[in-house]
LUMPA-166983 format. One record per residue: z, x, y of N, C-alpha, C, O, CB in turn; residue in three letters. Coordinates in steps of 0.1 Angstrom, whole numbers, plus 5000, padded with zeros to 4 digits. Glycine has a CB too. Layout:
ZXYZXYZXYZXYZXYALA ...
END
This chain:
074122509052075222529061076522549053076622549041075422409070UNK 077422579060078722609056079822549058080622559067079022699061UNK 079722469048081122359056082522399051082822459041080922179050UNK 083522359062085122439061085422279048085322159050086522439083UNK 085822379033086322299023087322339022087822449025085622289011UNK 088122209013089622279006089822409000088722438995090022198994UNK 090322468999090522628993089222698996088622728986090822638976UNK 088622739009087822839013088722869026089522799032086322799015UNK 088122999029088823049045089923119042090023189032089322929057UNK 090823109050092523139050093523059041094623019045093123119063UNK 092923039027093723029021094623059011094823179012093522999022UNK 095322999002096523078992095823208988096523308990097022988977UNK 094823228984094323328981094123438987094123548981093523308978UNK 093823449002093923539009095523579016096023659024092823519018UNK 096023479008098223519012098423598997099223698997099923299012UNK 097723568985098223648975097623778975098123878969098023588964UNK 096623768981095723948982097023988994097924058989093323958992UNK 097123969003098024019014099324059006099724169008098323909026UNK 099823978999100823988991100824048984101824108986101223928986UNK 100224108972099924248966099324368971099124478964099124218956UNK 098924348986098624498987100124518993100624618988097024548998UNK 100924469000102024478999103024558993103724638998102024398996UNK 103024528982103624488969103224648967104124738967102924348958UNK 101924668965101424788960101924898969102724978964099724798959UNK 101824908982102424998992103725028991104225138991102424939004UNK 104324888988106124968984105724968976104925048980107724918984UNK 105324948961105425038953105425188955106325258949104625008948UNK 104525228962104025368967105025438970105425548965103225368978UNK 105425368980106425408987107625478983108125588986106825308991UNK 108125338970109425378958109225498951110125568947109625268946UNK 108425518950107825568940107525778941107725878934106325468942UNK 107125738957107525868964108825898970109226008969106725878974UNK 109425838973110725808978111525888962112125998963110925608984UNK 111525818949112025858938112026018934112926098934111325778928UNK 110626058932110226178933110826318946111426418944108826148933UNK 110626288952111526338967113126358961113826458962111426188981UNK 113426268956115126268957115426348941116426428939115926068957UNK 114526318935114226398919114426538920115426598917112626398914UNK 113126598927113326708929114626808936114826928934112426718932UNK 115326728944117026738951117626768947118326868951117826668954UNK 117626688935118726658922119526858922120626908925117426598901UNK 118426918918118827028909119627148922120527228920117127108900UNK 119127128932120127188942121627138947122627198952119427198954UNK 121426938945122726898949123726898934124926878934122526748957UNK 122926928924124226968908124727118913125827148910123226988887UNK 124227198918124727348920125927328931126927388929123427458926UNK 125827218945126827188954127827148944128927208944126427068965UNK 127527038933128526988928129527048918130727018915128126888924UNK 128527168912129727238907131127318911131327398920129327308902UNK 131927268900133127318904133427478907133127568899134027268894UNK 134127498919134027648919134727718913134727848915134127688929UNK 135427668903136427788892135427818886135327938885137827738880UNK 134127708877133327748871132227838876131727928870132827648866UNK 132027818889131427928892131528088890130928178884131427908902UNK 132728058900134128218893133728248880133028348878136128178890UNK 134128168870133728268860132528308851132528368840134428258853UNK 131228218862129928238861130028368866129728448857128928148867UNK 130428428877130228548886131028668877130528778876131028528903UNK 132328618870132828738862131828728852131128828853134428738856UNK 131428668843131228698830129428758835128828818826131628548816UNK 128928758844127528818848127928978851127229078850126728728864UNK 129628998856129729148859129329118873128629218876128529268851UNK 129429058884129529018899131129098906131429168916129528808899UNK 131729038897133329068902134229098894134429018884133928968907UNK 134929188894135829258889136729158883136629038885136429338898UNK 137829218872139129138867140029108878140328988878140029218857UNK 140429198888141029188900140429098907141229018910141229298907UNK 139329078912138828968919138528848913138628748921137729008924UNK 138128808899138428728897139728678895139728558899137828708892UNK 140728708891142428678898142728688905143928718906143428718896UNK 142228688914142828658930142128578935142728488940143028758942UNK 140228558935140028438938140528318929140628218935138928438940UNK 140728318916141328208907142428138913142628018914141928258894UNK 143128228918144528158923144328118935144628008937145828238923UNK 143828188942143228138953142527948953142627858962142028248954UNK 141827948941141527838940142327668930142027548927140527878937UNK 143527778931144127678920145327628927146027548922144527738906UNK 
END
């Protein structure tokens, strides 16, 4: 027979398995959550650049003229 003993059934042990799968899930979670925001990154640095630097990303490629980039410059200054 099966008798109900100290530490069989519902005990600490089946709170520490509950507790690490837990544990493991957010892990998961973070983890994807990190990666997601990773890959972001490289479109929200292009938002963050400054737009003078852009300007004269656009002149020195040949995008825009000497005239256009002096007038948008000042435009932005």
């Amino acid at each position: 027979m099966h008798d109900w003993m100290p530490g069989m059934g519902w005990g600490v042990g089946h709170l520490f398995m509950i507790a690490f799968w837990i544990l493991v899930i957010l892990g998961i979670g973070f983890l994807f959550m990190a990666l997601m925001s990773r890959g972001s990154e490289g479109a929200a640095s292009q938002e963050k650049e400054p737009a003078l630097e852009m300007l004269k990303k656009r002149y020195a490629r040949g995008e825009i003229n000497k005239e256009e980039f002096e007038e948008k410059r000042k435009d932005l200054e």
